[in-house]
N, CA, C and O atoms as a GROMACS GRO file, in nm:
protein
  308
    1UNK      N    1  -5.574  -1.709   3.712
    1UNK     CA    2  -5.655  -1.762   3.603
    1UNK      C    3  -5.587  -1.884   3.544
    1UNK      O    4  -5.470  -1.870   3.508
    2UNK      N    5  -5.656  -2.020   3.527
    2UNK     CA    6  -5.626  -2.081   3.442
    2UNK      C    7  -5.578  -2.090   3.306
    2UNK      O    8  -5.663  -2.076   3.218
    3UNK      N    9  -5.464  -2.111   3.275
    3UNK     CA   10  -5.423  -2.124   3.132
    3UNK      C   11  -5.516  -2.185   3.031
    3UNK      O   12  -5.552  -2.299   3.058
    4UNK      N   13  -5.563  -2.131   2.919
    4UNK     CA   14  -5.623  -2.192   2.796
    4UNK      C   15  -5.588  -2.279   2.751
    4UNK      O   16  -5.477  -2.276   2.697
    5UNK      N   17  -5.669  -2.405   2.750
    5UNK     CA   18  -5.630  -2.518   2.712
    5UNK      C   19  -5.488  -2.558   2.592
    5UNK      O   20  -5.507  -2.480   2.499
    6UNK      N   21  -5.431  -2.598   2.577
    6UNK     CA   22  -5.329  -2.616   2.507
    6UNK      C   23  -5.387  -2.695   2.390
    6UNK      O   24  -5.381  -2.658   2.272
    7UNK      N   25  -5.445  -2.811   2.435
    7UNK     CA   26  -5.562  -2.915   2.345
    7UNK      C   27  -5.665  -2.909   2.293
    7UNK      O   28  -5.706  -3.009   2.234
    8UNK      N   29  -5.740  -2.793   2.296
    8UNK     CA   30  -5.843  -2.809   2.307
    8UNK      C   31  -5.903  -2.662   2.202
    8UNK      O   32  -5.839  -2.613   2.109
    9UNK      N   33  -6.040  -2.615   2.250
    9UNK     CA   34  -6.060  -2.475   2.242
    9UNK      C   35  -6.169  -2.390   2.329
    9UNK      O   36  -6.206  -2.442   2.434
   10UNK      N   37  -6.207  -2.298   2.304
   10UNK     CA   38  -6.315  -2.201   2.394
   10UNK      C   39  -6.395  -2.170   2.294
   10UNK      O   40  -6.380  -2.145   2.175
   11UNK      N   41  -6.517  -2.180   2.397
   11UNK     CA   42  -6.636  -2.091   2.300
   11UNK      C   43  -6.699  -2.006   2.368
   11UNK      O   44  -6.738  -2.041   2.480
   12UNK      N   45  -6.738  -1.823   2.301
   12UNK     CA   46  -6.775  -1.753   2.415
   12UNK      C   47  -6.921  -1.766   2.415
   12UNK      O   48  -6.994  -1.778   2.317
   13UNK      N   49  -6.960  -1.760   2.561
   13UNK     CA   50  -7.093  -1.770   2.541
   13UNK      C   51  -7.136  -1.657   2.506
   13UNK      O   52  -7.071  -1.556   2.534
   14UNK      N   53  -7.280  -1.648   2.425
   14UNK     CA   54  -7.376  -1.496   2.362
   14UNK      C   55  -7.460  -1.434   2.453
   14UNK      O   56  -7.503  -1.326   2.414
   15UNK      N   57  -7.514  -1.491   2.619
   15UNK     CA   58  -7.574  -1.439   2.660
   15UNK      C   59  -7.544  -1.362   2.787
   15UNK      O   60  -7.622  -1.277   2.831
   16UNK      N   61  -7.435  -1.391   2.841
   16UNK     CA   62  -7.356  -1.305   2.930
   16UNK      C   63  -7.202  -1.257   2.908
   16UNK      O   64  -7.125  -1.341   2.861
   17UNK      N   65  -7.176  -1.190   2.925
   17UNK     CA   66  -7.015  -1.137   2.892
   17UNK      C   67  -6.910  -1.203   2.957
   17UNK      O   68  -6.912  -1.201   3.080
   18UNK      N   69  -6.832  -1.252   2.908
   18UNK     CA   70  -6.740  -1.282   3.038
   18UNK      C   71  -6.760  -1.420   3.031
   18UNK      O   72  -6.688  -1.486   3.106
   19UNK      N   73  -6.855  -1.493   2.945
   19UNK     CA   74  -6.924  -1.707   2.999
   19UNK      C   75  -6.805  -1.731   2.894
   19UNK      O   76  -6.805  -1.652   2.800
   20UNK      N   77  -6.726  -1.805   2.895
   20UNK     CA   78  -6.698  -1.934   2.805
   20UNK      C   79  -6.665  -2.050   2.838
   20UNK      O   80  -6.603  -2.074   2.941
   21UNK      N   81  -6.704  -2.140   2.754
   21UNK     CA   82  -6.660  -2.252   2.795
   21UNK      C   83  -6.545  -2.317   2.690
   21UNK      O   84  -6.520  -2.290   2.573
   22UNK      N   85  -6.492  -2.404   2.771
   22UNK     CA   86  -6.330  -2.447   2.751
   22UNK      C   87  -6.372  -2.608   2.720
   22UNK      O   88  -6.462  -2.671   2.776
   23UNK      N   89  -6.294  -2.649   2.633
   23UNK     CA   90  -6.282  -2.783   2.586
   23UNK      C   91  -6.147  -2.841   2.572
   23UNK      O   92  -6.062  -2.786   2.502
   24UNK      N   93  -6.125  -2.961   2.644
   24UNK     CA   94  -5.975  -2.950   2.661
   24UNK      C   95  -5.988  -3.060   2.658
   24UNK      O   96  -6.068  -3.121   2.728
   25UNK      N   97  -5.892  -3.123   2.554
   25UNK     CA   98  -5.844  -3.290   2.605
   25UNK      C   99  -5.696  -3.319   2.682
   25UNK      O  100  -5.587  -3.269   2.656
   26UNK      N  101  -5.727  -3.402   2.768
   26UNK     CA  102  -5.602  -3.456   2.868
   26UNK      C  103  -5.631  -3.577   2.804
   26UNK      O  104  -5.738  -3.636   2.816
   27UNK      N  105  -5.517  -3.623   2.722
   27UNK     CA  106  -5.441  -3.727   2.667
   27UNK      C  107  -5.407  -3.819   2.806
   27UNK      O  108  -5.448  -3.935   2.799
   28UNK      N  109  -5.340  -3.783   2.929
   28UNK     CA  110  -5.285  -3.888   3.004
   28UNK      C  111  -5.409  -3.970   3.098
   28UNK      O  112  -5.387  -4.070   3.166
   29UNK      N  113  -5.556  -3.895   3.081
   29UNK     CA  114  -5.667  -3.949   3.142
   29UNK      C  115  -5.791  -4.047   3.039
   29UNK      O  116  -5.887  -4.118   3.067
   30UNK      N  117  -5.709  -3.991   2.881
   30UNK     CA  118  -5.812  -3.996   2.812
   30UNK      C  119  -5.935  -3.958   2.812
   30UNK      O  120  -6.038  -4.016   2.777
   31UNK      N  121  -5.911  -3.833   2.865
   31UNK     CA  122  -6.038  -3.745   2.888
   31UNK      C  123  -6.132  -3.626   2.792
   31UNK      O  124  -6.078  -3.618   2.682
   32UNK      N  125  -6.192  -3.582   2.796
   32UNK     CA  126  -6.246  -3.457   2.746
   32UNK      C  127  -6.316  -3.365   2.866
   32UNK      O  128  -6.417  -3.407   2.923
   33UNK      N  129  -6.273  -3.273   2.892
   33UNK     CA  130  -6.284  -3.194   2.972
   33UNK      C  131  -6.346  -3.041   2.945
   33UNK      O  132  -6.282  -2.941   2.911
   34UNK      N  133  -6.492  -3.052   2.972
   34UNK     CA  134  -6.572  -2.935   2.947
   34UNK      C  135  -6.562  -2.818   3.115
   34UNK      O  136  -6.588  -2.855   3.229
   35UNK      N  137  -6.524  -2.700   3.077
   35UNK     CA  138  -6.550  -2.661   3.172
   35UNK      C  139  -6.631  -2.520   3.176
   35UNK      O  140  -6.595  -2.453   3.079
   36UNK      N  141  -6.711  -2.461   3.241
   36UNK     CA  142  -6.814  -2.310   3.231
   36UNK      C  143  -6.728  -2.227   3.271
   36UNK      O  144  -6.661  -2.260   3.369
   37UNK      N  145  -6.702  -2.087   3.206
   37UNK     CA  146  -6.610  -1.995   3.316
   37UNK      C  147  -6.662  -1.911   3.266
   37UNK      O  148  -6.720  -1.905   3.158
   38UNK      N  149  -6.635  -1.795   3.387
   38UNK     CA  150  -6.717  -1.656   3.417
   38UNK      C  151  -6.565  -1.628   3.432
   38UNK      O  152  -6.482  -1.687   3.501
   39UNK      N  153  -6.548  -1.501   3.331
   39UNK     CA  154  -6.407  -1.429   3.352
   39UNK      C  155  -6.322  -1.505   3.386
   39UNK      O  156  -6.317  -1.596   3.303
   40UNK      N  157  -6.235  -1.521   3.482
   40UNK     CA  158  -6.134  -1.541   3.571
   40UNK      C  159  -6.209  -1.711   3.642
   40UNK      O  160  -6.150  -1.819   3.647
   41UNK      N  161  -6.310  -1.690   3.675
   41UNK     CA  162  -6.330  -1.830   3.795
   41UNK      C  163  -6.427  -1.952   3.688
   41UNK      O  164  -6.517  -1.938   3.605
   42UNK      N  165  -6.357  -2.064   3.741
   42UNK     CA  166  -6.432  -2.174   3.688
   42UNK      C  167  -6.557  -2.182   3.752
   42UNK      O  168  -6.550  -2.182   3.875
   43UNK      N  169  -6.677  -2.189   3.699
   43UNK     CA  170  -6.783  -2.235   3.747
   43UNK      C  171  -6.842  -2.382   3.743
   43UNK      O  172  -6.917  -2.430   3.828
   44UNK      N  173  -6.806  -2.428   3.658
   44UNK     CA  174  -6.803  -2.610   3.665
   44UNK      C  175  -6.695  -2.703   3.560
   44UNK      O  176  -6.612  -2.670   3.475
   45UNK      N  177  -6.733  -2.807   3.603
   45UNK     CA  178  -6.690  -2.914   3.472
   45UNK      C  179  -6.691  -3.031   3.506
   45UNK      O  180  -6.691  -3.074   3.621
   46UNK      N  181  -6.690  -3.112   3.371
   46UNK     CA  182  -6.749  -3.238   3.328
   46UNK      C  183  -6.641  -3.273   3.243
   46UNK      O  184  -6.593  -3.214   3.146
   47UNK      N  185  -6.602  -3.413   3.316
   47UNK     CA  186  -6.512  -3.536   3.272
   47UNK      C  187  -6.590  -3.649   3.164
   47UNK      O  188  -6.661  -3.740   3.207
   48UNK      N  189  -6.567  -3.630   3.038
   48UNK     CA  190  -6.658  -3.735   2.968
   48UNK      C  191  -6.533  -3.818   2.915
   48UNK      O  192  -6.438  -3.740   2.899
   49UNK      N  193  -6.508  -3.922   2.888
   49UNK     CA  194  -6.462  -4.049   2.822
   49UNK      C  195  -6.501  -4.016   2.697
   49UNK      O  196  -6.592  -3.939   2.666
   50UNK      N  197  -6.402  -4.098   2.600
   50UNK     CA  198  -6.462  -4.102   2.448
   50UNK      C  199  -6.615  -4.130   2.389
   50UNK      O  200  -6.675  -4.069   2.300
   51UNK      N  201  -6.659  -4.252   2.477
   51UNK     CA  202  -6.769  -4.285   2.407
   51UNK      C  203  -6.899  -4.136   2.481
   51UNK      O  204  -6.994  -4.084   2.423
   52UNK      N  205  -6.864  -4.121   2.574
   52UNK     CA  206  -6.967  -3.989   2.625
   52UNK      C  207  -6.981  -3.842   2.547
   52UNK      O  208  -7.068  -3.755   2.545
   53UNK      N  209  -6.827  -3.862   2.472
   53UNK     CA  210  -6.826  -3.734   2.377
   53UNK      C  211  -6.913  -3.735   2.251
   53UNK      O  212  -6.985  -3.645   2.206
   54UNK      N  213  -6.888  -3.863   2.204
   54UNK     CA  214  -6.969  -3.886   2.054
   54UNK      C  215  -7.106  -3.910   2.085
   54UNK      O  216  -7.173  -3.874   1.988
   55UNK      N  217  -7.198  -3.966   2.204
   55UNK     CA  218  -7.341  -3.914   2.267
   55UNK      C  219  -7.360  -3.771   2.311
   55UNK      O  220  -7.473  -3.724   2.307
   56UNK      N  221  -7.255  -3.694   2.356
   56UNK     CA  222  -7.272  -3.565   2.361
   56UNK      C  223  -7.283  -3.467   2.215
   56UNK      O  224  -7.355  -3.371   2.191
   57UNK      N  225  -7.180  -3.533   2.134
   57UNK     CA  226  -7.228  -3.475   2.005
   57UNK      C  227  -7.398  -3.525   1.896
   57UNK      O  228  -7.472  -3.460   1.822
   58UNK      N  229  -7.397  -3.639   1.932
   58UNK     CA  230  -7.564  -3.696   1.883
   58UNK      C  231  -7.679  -3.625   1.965
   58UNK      O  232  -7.789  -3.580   1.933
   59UNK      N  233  -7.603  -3.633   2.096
   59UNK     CA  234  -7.789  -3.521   2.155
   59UNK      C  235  -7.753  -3.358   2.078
   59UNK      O  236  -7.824  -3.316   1.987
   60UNK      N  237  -7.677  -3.308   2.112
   60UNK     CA  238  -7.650  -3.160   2.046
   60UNK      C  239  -7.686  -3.176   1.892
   60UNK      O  240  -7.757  -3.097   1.830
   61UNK      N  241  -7.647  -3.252   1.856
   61UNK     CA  242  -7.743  -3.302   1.685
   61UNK      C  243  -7.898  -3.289   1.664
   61UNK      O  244  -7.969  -3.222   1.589
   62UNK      N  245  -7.924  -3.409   1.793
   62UNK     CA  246  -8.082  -3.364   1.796
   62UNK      C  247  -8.159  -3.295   1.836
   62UNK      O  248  -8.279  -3.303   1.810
   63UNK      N  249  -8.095  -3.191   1.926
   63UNK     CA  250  -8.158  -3.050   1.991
   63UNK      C  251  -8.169  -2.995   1.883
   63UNK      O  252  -8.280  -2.946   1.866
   64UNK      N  253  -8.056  -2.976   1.754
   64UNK     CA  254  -8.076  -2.882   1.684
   64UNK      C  255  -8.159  -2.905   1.543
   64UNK      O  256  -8.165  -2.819   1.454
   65UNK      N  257  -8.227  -3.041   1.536
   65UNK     CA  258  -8.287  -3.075   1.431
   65UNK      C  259  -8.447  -3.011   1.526
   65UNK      O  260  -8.458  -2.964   1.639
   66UNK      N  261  -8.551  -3.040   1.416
   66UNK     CA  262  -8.685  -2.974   1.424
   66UNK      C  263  -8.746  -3.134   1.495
   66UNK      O  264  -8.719  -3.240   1.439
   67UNK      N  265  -8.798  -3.130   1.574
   67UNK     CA  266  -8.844  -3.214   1.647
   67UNK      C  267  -8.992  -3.317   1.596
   67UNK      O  268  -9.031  -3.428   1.632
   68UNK      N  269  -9.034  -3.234   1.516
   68UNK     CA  270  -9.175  -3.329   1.473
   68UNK      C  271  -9.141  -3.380   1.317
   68UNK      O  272  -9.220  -3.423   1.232
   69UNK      N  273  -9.014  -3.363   1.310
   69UNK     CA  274  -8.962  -3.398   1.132
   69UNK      C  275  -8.901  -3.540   1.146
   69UNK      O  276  -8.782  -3.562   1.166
   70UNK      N  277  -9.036  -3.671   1.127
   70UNK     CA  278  -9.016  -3.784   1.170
   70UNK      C  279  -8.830  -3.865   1.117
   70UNK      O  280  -8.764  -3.939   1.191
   71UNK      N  281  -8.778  -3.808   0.940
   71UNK     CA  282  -8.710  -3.823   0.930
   71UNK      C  283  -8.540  -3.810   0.977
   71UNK      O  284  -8.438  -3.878   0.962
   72UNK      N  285  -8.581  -3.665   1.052
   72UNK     CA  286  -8.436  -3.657   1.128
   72UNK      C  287  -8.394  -3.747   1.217
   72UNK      O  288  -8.274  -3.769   1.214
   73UNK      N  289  -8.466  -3.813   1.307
   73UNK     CA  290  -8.436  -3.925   1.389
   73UNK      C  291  -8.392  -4.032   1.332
   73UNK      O  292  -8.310  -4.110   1.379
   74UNK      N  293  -8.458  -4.041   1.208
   74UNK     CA  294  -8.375  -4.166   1.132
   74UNK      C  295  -8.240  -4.170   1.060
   74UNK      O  296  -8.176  -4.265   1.014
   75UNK      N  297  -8.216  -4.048   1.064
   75UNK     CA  298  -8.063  -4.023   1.019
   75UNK      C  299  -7.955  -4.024   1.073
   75UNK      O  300  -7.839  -4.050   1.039
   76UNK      N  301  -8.047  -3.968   1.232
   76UNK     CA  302  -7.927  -3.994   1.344
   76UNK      C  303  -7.880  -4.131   1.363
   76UNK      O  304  -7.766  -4.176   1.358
   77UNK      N  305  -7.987  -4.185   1.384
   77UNK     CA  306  -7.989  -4.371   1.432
   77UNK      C  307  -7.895  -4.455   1.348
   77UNK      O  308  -7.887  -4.576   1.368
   0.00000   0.00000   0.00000
């Protein structure tokens, strides 16, 4: 098993036992490093750059706003 990020943190997922995903920054790539894991085995991951993290945090913003509430879009922007 992979060691838990040193940098970073985990979040467990709610709909299967055993899902979390890992958030890890590698400083020597300048990376952010998302990865899916089931128990013991990695199931994926995604290399984002700085500027991909702060668009990853604006869409997760707007998934979680109400979609026909013309003003939330303008807050993001």
């Amino acid at each position: 098993m992979s060691p838990l990020p040193r940098d970073g943190a985990t979040l467990s997922g709610r709909d299967r036992k055993g899902r979390t995903l890992r958030i890890a920054r590698h400083a020597a790539t300048e990376r952010v490093v998302l990865s899916v894991w089931q128990d013991s085995s990695c199931l994926a991951t995604v290399r984002l750059a700085p500027e991909d993290v702060v668009e990853m945090v604006a869409q997760l913003t707007r998934t979680l706003l109400p979609a026909d509430d013309g003003h939330a879009e303008a807050m993001i922007n």
